[in-house]
N, C-alpha and C positions, 0 to 999 in steps of 0.2 A: 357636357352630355346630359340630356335631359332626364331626370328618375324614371321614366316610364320605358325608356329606351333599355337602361338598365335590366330591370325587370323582364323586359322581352328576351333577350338572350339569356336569361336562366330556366332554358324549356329540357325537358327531358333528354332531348337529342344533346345539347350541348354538353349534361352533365354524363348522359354514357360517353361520348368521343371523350372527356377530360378521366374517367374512370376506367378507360379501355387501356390505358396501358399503366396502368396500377398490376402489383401483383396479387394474387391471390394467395390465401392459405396454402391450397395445393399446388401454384406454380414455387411457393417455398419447402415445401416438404420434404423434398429429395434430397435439399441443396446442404442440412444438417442433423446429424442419425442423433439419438440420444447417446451413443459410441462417441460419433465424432465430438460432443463437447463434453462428455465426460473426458476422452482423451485432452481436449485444448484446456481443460480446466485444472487437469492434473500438471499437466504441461508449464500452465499460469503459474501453479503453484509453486512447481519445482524451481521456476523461472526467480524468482519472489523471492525465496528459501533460502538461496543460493547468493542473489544479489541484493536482500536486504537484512530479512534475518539474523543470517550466522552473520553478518559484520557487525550486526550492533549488538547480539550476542558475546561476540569478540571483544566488543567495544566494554560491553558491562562488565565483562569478565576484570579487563584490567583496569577498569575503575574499582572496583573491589579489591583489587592489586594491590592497588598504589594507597587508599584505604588503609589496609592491613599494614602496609611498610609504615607509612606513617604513625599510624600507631604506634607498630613495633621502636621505632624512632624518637619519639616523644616519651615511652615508657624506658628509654636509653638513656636517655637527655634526663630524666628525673633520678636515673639508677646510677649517674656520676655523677650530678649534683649529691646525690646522701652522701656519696664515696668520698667527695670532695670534702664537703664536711664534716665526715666522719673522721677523716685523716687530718684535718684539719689542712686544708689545701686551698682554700678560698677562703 
């Protein structure tokens, strides 16, 4: 197709009929209140909260758990080695 042909079909008319069924500002207006996405966003959040959050909150909690026992465990493991020694047992 030739460039000039091109050009010719980019006339005014063309671009209202290609623009005539775009929305406009006010054909969306109605469609979402600042209510309604403060509700969806509350809603997102609770959503989130629920299914992400508090499980990996859960999750850290007993990483810190297992943390601490080990610990506690290690500081066991060195508290019957003195004993052992002590008593003369190893």
């Amino acid at each position: 197709m030739p460039l000039t042909l091109l050009f010719m079909e980019l006339t005014q008319e063309y671009f209202d009929q290609q623009l005539k069924n775009l929305a406009t500002k006010n054909d969306l207006k109605d469609l979402a209140t600042k209510s309604d996405v403060e509700s969806a966003v509350t809603e997102l959040a609770g959503v989130i909260n629920k299914t992400i959050a508090e499980p990996m909150e859960k999750g850290f909690a007993e990483l810190r758990d297992y943390k601490t026992v080990k610990e506690e465990v290690n500081e066991l493991k060195a508290d019957i080695v003195k004993i052992k020694h002590a008593l003369h047992l190893s």
